[in-house]
Structure formats: structure tokens, C-alpha cells
N, CA, C and O atoms as a DFTB+ gen file, in Angstrom:
348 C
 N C O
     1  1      14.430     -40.069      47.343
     2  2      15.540     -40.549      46.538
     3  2      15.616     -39.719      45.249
     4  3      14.611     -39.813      44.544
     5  1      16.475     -39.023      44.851
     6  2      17.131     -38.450      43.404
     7  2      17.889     -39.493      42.562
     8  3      18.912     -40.168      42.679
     9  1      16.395     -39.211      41.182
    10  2      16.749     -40.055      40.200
    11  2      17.883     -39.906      40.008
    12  3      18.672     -39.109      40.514
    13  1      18.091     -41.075      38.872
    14  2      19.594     -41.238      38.424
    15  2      19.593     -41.809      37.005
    16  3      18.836     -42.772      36.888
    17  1      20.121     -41.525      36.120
    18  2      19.909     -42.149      34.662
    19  2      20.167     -43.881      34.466
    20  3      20.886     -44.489      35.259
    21  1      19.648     -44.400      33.590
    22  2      19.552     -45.565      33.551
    23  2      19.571     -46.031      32.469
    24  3      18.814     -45.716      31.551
    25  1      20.639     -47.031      32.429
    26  2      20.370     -47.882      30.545
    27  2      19.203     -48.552      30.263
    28  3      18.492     -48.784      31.241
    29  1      18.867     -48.875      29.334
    30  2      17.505     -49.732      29.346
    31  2      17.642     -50.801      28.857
    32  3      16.669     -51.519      28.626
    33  1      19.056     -51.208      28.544
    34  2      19.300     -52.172      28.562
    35  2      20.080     -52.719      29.889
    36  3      21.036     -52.078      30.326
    37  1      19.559     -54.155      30.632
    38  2      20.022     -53.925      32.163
    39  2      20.206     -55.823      32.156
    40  3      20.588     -56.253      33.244
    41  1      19.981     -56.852      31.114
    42  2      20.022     -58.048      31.424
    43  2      20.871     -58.473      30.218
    44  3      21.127     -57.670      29.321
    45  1      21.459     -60.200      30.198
    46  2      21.994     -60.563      29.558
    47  2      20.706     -61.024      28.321
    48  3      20.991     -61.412      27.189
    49  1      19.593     -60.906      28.735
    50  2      18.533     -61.092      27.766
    51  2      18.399     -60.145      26.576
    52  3      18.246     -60.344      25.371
    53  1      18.509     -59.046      27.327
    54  2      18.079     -57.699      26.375
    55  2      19.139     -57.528      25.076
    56  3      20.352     -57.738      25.109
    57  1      18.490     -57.172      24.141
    58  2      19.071     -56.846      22.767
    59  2      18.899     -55.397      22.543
    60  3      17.813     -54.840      22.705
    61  1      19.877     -54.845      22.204
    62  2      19.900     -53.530      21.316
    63  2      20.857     -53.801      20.035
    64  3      21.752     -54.635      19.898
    65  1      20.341     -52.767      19.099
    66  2      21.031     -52.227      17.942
    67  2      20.087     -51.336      17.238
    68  3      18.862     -51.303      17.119
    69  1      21.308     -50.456      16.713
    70  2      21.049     -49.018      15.958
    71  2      20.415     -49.446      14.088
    72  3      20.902     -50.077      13.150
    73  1      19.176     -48.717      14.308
    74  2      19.141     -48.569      12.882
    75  2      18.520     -47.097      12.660
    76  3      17.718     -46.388      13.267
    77  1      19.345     -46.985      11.407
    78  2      18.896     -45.657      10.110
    79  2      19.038     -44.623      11.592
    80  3      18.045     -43.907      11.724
    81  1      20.289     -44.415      12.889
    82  2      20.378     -43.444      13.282
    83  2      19.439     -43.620      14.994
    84  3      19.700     -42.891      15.951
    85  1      18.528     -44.564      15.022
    86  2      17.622     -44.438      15.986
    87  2      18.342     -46.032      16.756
    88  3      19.112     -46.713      16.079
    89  1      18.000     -46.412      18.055
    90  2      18.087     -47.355      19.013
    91  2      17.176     -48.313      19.237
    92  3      16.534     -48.084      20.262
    93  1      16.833     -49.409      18.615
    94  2      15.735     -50.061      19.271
    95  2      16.323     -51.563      19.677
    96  3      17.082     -52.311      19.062
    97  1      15.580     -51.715      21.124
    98  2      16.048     -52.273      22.225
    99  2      15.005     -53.415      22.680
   100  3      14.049     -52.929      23.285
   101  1      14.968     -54.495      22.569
   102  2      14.034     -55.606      23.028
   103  2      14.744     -55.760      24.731
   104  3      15.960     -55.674      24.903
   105  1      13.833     -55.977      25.801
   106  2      14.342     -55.868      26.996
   107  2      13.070     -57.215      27.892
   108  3      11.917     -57.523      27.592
   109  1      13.742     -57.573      28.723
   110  2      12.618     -58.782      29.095
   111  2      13.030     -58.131      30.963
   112  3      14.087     -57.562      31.236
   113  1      12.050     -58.381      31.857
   114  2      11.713     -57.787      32.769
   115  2      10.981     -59.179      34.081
   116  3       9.823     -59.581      33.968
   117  1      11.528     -59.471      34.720
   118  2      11.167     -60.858      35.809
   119  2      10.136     -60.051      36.233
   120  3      10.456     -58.867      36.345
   121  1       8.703     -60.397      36.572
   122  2       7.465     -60.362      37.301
   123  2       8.217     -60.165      38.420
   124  3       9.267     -60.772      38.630
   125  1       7.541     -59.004      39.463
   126  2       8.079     -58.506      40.882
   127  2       9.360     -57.825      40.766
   128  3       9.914     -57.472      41.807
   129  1      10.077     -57.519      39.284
   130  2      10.949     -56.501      39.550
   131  2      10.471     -55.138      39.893
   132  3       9.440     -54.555      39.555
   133  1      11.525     -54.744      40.693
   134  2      10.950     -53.219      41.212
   135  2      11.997     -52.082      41.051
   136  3      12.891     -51.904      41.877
   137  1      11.811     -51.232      39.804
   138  2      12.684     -50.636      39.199
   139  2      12.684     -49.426      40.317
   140  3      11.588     -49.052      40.735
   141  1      14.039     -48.724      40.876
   142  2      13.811     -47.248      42.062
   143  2      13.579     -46.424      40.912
   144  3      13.926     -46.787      39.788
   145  1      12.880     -45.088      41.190
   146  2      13.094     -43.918      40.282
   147  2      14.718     -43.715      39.401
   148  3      15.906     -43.848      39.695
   149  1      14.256     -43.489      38.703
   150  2      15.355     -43.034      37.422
   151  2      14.596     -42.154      36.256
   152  3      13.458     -41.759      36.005
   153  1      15.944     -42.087      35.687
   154  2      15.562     -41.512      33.998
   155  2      16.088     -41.948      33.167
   156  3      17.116     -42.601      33.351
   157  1      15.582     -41.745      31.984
   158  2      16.210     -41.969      30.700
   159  2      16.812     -40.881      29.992
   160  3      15.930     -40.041      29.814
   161  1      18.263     -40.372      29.343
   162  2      18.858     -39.794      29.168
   163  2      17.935     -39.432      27.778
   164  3      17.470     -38.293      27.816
   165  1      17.651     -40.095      26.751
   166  2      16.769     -40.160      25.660
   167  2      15.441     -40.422      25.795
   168  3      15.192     -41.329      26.588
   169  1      14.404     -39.841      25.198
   170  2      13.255     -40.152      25.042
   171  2      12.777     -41.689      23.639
   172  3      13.138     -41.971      22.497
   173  1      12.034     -42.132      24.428
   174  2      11.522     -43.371      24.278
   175  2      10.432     -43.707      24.239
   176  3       9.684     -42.997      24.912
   177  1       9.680     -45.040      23.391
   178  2       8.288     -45.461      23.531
   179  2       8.523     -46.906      23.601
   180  3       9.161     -47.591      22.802
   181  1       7.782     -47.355      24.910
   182  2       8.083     -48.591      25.454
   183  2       6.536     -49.411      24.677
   184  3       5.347     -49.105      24.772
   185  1       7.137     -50.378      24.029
   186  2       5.873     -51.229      23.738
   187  2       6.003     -52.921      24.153
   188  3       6.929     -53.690      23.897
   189  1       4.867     -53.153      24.800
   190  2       4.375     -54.098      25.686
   191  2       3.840     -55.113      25.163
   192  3       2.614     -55.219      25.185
   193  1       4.534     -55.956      24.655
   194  2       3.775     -57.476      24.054
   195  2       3.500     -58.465      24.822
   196  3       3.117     -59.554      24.394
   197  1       3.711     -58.113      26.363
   198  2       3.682     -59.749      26.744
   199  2       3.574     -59.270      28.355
   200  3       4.580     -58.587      28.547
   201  1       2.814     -59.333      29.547
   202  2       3.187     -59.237      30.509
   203  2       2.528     -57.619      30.786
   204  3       2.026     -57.024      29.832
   205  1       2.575     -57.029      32.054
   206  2       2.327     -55.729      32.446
   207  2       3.210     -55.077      33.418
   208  3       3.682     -55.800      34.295
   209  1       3.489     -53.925      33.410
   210  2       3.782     -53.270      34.430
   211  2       3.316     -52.154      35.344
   212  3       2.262     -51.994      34.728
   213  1       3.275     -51.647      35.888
   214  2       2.873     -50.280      36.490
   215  2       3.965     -49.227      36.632
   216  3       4.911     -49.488      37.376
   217  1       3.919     -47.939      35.920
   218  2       5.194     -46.746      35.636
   219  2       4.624     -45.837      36.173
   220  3       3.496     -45.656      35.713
   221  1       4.979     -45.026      37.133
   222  2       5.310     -44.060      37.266
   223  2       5.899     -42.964      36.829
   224  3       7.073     -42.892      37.191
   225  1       5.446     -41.901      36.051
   226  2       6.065     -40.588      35.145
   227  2       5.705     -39.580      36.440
   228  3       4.558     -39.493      36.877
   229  1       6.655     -38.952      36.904
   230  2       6.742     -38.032      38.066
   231  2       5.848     -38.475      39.106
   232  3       6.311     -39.395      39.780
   233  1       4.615     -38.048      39.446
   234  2       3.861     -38.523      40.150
   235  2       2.657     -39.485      39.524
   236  3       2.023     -40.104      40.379
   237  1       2.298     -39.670      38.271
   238  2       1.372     -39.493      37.881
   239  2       1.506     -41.307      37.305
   240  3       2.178     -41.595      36.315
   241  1       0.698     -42.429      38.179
   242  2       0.845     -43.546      37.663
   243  2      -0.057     -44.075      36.362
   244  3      -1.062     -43.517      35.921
   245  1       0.658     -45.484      35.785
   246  2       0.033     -45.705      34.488
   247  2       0.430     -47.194      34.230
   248  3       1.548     -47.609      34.535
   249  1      -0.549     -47.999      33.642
   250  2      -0.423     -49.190      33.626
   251  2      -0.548     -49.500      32.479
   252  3      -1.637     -49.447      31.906
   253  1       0.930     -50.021      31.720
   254  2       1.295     -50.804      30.738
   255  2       1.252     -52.263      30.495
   256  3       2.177     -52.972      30.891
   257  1      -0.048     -52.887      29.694
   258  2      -0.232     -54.127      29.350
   259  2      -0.697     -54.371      28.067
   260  3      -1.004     -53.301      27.543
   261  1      -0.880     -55.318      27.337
   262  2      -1.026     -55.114      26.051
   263  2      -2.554     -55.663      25.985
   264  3      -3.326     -56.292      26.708
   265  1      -2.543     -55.032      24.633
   266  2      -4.160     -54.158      24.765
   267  2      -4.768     -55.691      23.392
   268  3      -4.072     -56.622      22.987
   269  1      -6.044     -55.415      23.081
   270  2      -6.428     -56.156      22.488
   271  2      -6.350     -56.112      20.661
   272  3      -7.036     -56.775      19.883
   273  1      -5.162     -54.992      20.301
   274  2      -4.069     -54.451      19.141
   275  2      -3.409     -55.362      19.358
   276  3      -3.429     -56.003      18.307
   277  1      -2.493     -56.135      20.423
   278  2      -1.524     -57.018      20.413
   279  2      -0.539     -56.209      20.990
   280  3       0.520     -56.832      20.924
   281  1      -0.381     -55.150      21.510
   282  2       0.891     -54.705      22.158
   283  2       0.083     -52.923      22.788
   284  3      -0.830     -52.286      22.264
   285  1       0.805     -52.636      23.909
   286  2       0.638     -51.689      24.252
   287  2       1.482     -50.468      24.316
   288  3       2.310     -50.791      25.166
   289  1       1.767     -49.309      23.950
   290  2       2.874     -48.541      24.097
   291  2       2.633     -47.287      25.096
   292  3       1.502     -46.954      25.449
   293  1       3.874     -46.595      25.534
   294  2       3.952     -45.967      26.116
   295  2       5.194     -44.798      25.987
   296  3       6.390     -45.072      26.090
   297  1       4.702     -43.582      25.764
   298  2       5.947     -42.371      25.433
   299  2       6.686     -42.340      26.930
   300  3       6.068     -42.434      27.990
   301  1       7.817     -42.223      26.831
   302  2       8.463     -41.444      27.681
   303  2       9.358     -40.101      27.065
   304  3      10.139     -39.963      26.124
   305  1       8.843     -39.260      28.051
   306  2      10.426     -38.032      27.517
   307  2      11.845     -38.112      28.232
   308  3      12.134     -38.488      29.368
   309  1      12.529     -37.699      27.332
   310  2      13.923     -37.579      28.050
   311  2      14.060     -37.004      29.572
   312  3      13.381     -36.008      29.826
   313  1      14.717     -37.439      30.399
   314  2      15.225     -37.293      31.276
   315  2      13.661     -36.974      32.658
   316  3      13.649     -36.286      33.678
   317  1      12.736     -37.711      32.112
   318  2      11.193     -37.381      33.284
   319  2      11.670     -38.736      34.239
   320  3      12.220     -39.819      34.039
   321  1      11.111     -37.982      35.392
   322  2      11.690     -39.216      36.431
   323  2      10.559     -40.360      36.303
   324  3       9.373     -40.044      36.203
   325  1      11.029     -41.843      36.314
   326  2      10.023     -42.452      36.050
   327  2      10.638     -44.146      37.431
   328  3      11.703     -44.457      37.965
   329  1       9.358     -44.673      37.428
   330  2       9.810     -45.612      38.540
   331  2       8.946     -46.841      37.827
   332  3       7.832     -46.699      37.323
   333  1       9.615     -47.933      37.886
   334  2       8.522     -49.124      37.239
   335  2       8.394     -50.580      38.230
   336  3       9.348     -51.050      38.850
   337  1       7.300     -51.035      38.223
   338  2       6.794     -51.942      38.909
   339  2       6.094     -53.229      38.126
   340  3       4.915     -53.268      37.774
   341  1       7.523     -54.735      37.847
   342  2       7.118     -55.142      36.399
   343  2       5.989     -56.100      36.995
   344  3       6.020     -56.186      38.223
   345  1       5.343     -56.579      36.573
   346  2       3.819     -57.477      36.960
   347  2       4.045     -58.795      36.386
   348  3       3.180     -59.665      36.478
């Protein structure tokens, strides 16, 4: 399958708004969603307060859960194909 770009905002839950120029986006994710490969048109750092997932960055998997800081983050670059598996 050939990725395809993707908003990251995708529910009636999720919040975005712009500040000082930049996007930040609160997004909530149902346990057993199963995101297909995509990308993100912009590069991003996903941080994890609550819950885990498993991401995929090209081939190379990685498991996002929050750490004993209170939240976990994760870089993405623009346009890397990425696939997510929410927990």
C-alpha cells in the first residue's frame, strides 16, 4: 500500500489551534485503532500522556507510552511513512 498524507486531526474529540506561528493539536485515539501507513505533510512530536501505541517510521517499529516523566514523546519528520497501532 502507498502512503497517503493524513490530518492529525481525524475525530470530533481532537482540538487544534495555532500559536506564535506553530500547530498544536490534542488528539484522543480508541484502543485497537489501526491507523494504514500514511504521512504527515509537516513534521511533528507526538507526546503521550495517557495510553500507548505502537508506530511504525518506515520499517523500523517503536512503542509510545508514557514514561515515568509523565508523558512520552516521539519526533516524526515530514512526510516519513509511518503506520500506528493505538493500544
Amino acid at each position: 500500500m502507498i502512503p497517503a498524507p493524513s490530518p492529525i486531526v481525524l475525530s470530533a474529540r481532537d482540538k487544534r489551534a495555532e500559536v506564535s506561528g506553530r500547530v498544536l493539536t490534542e488528539t484522543f485515539r480508541a484502543p485497537g485503532l489501526l491507523l494504514p501507513p500514511h504521512f504527515h505533510e509537516h513534521a511533528n512530536i507526538a507526546l503521550t500522556l495517557e495510553g500507548s501505541f505502537m508506530e511504525t517510521v518506515g520499517t523500523q517499529p517503536y512503542e509510545v507510552n508514557p514514561l515515568q516523566r509523565d508523558f512520552s514523546s516521539r519526533w516524526r519528520e515530514a512526510f516519513q511513512p509511518v503506520r500506528e497501532d493505538c493500544g
